[in-house]
ROKOL-163786 format. One record per residue (C-alpha): residue in one letter; x, y, z. Coordinates in pm, whole numbers, padded with zeros to 5 digits, always signed. Layout:
REM ROKOL-163786
AXYZ ...
REM end
This chain:
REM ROKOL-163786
X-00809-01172+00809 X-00423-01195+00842 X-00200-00969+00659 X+00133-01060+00607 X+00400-00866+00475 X+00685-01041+00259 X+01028-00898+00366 X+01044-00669+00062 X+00723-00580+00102 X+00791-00418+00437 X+01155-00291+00322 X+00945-00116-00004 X+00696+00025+00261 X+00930+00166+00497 X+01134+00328+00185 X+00817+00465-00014 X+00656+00595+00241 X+00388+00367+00394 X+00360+00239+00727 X+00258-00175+00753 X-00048-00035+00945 X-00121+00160+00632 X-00049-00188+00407 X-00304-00362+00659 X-00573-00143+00623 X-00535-00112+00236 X-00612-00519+00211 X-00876-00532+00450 X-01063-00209+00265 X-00952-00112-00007 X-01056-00157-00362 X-00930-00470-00513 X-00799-00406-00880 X-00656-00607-01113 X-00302-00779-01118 X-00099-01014-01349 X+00090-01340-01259 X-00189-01501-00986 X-00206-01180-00795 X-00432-00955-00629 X-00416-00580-00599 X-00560-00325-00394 X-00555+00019-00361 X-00641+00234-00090 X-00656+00656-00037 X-00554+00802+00254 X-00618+01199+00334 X-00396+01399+00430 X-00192+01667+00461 X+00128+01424+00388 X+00485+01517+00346 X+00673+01345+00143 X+01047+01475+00062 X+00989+01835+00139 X+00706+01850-00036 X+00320+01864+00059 X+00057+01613-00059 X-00334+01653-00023 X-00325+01266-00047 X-00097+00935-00055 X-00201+00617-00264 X-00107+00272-00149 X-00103+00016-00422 X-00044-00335-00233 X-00003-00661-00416 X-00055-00972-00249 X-00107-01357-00323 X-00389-01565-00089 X-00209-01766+00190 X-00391-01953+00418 X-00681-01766+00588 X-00530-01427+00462 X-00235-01181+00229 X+00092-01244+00209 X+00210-00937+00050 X+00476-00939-00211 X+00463-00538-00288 X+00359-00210-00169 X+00416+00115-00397 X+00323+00427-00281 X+00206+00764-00465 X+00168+01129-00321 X-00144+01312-00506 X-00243+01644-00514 X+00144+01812-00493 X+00108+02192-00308 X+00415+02429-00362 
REM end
């Protein structure tokens, strides 16, 4: 399945924190979960230990939203969450 990231998709990724290898893998397995306006969300844990602006994360979320095009994603979004915040 192609995966496609949308300029601003892949500037949002790069700035929050995800990598478009991350995006990929998020489409292709993660859990798909509802979206408004014809899209399609998915949402995909990663372990960790992350670190994300000086601070330590057990885990980071990436929520992706994407439309069908073609044979595969085009991605219009990624937002990224840190879980699980150690001191």
């Amino acid at each position: 399945m192609a995966v496609r990231l949308h300029p601003h998709a892949a500037a949002r990724a790069a700035e929050r924190g995800a990598t478009e290898a991350e995006v990929a893998a998020t489409v292709e397995t993660g859990e798909t979960i509802p979206a408004k306006h014809g899209r399609t969300g998915f949402r995909r844990n990663f372990p960790g230990p992350w670190t994300w602006r000086a601070r330590a994360f057990d885990t980071k979320q990436v929520l992706v939203y994407a439309v069908p095009e073609g044979d595969g994603w085009l991605v219009i979004t990624v937002i990224v969450k840190f879980l699980g915040g150690r001191a």
